[in-house]
N, C-alpha and C positions, 0 to 999 in steps of 0.2 A: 838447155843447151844439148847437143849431142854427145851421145854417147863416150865417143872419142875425145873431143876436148873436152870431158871432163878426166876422161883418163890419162891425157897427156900434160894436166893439173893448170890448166888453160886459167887464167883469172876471169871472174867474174866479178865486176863492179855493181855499185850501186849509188845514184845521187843521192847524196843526204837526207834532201828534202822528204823522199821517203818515208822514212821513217818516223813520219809526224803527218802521214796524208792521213786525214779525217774519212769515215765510212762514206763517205757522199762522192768522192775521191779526189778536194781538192786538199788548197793546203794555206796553213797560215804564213804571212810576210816572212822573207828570206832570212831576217835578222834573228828570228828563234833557231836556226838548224845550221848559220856558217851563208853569210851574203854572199860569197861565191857558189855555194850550190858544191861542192867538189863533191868528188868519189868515197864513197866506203868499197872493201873489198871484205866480198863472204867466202869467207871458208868455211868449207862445210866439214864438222864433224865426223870424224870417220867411224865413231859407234853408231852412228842415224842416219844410214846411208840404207835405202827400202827399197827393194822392187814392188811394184806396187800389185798385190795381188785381184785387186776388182779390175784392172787394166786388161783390156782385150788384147792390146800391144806390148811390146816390152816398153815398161815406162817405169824410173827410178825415182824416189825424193829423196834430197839431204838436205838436212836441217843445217845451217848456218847460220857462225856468229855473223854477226854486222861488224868487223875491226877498221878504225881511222888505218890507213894506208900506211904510216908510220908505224903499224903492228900493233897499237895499245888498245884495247874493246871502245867502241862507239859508247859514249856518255849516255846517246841515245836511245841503245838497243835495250830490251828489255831483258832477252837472255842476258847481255852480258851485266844488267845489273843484278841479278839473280847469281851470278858464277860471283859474282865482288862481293856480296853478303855471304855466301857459302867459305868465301873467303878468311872472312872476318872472323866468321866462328873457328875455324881452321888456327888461325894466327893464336889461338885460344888456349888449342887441345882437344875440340870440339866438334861435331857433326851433326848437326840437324836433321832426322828423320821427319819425312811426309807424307800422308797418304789424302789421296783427292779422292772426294762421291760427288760422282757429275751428274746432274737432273737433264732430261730432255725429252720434247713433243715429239713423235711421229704420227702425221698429218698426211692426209690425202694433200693431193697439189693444188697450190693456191693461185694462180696466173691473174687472180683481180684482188689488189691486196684491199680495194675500199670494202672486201667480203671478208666474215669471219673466219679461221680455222677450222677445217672439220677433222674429225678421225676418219681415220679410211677405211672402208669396206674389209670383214676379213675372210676367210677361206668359205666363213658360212653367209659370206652378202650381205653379214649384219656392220653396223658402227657402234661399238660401244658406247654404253652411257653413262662412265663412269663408277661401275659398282665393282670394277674387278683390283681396287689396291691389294698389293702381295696375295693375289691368289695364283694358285700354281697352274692355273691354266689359260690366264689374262692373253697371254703372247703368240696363245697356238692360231689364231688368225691372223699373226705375220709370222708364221713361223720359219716361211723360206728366207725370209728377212733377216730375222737372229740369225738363221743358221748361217746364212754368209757374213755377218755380221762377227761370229764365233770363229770361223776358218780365217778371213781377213787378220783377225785380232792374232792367232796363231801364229800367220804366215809374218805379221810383226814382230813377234817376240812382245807383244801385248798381254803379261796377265792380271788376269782379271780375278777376283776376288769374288763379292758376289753383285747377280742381277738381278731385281726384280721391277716388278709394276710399282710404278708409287699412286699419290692421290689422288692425280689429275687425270683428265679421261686422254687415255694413247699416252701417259705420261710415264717413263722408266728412269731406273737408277743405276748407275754401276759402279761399285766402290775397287778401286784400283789397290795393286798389294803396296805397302808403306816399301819406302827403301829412298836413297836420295834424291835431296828435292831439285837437282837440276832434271834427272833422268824421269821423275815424276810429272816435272810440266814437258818436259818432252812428250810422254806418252799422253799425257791429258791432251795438247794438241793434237799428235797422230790421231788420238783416237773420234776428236769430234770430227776432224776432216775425215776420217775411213767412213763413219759413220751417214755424215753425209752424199758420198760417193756412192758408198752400196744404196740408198735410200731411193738415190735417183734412180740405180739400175731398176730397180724393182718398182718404179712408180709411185717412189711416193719423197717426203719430204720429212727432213730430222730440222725441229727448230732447235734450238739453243737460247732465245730470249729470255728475261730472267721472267714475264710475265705476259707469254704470249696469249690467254683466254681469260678473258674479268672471271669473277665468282669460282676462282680457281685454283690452287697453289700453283705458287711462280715455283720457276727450278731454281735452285742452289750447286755452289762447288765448295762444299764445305771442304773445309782444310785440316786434316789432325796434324799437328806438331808434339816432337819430341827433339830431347838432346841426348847424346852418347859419348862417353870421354872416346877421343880417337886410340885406339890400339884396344881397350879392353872392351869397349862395347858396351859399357854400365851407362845404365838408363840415369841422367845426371839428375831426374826429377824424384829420385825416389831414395831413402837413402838405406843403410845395411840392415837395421830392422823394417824395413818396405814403405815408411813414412814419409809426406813429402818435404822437400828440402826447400832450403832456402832463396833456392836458384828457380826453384819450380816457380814459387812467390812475385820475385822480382821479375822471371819472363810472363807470368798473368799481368803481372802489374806495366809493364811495359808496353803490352798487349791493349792493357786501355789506354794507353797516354796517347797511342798513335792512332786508336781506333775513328775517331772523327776526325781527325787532319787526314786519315787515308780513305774515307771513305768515298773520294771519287775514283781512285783507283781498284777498289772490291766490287763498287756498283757503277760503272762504266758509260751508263747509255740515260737517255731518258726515259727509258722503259724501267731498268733497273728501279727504280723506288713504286711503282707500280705495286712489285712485290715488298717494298719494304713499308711499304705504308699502308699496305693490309695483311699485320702480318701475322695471316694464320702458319703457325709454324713457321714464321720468317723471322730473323733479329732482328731488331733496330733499336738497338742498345750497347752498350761498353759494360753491362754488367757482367760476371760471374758467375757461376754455381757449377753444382756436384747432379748431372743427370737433367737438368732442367731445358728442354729444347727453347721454351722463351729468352734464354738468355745468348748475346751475341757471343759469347762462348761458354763454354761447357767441356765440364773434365767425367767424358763417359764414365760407366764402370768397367773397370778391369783392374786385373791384379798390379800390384809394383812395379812389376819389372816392363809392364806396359800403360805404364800413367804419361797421360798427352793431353794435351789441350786442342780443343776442336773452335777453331776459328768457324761462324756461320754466319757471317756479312756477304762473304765472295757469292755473288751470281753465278748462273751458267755460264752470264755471256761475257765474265772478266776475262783478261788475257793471264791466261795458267803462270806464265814465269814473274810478271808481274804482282802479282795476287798474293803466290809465294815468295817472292822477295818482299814486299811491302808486310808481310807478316810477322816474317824471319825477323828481318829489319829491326822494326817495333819491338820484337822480344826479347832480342840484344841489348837495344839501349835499356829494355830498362832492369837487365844483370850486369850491365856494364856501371849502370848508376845508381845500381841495388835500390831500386825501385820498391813502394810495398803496394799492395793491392786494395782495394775495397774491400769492406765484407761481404762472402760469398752470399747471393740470394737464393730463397726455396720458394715454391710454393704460387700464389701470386703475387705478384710485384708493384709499384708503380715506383719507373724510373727516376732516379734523380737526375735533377739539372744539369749536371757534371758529368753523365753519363750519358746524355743523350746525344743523335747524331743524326746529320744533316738529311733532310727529305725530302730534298729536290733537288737534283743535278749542277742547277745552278748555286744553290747553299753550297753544297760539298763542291764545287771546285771556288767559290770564296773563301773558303774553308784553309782547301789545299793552296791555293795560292797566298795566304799569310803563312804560311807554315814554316818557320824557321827548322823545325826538326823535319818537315819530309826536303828541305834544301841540304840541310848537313846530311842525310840518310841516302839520298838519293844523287843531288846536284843540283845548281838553280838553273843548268841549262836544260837538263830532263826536266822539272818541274814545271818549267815556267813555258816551253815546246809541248809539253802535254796539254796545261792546263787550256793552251792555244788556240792548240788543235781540236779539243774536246768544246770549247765556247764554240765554234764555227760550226758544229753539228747542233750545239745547243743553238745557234741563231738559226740555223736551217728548220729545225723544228720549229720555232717559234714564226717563223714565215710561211706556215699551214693551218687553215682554220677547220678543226677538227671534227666530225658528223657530232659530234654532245652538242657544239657550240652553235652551231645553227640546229638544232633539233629542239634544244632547251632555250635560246636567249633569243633568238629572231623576232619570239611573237612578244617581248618585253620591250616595256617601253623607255 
């Protein structure tokens, strides 16, 4: 909208349906989202209001809730179920701390996607080929790239913790600083959309898929959680001699209970199991441990007063407020129902049957859609408008036969 009528607090609407269009961009039967079809109205946030600095023109974003017209947050928004768990802990005494590390490709441009990904040419004409993970000079042939990459993030009030190369060839990391988890998937959005903004300036292309090249690590958005009593700020995970507590326990164990009914909401897409079904350094598990990256979580090292729990299900390509709600969520109920955990696992593993989790798109939203706890957690109208809307992409995929299946089955009889 213009400038002006945003400043003269002009309303901006939104059809409901919206808010449940599938990436293909149509949408499931009217009855998931309200058979009239009526208005949300966004109000936008007045701490997420950006000028946008990659913009040649003057151009602004503000992040907005999606609220029913009668003022109460849309069942359907994903911010707003994010702000209603942040809530819950709140009602507590309580505060959930969050810190996001987003994985992502930068690729030369793809304009025929039946062609693979390549990495793009850098300052010295060469394409890497994959030998530069966390070396300190992987990025100097994009370097015009980070560096506006750097100032955008700046000119956001974006920081950033640290960057580097990870496994995958053109593949980087940036682990964002912990602080609250609404303002946390705030920024984890800002920063994929900046990211791909400058990418186009500069010719080239930021994926975000959770496993956009075979033989490759997929990207992750690994999640750390913590709790802190509100006013004093004490890390509720750890207790006066630095040990963990009780509450630490019962949110790991909470942590599992919801880890398979949510895991259409952490791995998103059809591509998402991709990654979790080869998973070098990927979870695909509800287990446990102390340091152990095979496990779908993990309680890094650090001292006491900074003991968290590192959720590693979420993809790149989850939606950030989602991902962190569906987490949060999970590790409420199970301190609310003092929950106990598995025993922690080290070393190598094979999963148990109880802890294993769904690995294919279509498993995990059958999964999600019996889920009596993601309905009490969430709502059976988000649940059941998601689970919806996400089968209508999973049928669109399934309505393309893929180069394996003619290259492999054609000449079989």
């Amino acid at each position: 909208m213009t400038a002006e009528g945003f400043l003269e607090g002009r309303r901006l609407q939104l059809a409901r349906g919206v808010m449940l269009q599938c990436i293909m961009g149509g949408y499931p039967p009217a009855r998931f989202y309200g058979s009239d079809d009526g208005d949300l109205a966004l109000v936008p946030d007045p701490a997420q209001i950006h000028r946008l600095p990659w913009s040649k023109h003057p151009r602004a974003l503000a992040i907005c809730d999606a609220d029913e017209l009668s003022g109460e947050s849309s069942s359907l928004s994903t911010r707003g179920q994010l702000k209603a768990v942040i809530a819950r802990y709140a009602a507590l005494g309580l505060a959930p701390v969050v810190a996001t590390e987003l994985e992502f490709f930068v690729f030369a441009p793809n304009p025929d996607p039946t062609l693979g990904f390549e990495p793009p040419a850098g300052l010295d004409g060469r394409r890497e080929d994959g030998q530069c993970a966390f070396s300190i000079s992987s990025n100097n042939g994009l370097r015009p790239f980070f560096s506006e990459v750097y100032e955008c993030m700046a000119a956001l009030g974006l920081p950033r913790d640290t960057f580097m190369h990870e496994m995958g060839v053109s593949q980087f990391e940036i682990n964002l600083l912990h602080g609250d988890p609404l303002l946390l998937a705030d920024q984890t959005f800002l920063f994929k959309h900046l990211l791909k903004e400058v990418a186009l300036k500069h010719g080239l292309i930021v994926v975000c898929m959770a496993k956009p090249l075979a033989h490759t690590p997929g990207s992750s958005m690994h999640i750390h959680q913590s709790i802190v009593e509100i006013g004093s700020g004490k890390n509720v995970f750890s207790d006066e001699a630095g040990e963990p507590t009780a509450m630490f326990r019962h949110f790991i164990a909470g942590q599992q209970a919801g880890m398979a009914d949510f895991t259409a909401l952490f791995a998103p897409n059809v591509n998402s199991y991709q990654r979790l079904c080869h998973p070098f350094a990927s979870p695909n598990n509800a287990c446990w441990s102390h340091d152990n990256r095979s496990a779908g979580l993990r309680i890094p090292a650090s001292s006491p007063v900074a003991r968290r729990v590192e959720n590693r299900l979420p993809g790149a390509d989850a939606n950030p407020y989602l991902a962190i709600a569906a987490s949060l969520a999970a590790g409420l109920h199970g301190i609310e129902n003092q929950l106990e955990p598995s025993e922690p696992i080290q070393g190598e593993f094979q999963v148990p049957d109880n802890l294993s989790l769904p690995c294919t798109l279509h498993a995990a939203l059958e999964r999600l859609k019996r889920s009596q706890l993601a309905k009490e957690l969430f709502g059976t109208e988000f649940i059941e408008g998601y689970v919806a809307s996400k089968t209508l992409e999973l049928t669109s995929f399934f309505d393309e036969i893929t180069p394996w299946e003619r290259r492999v089955l054609a000449a079989q009889a």
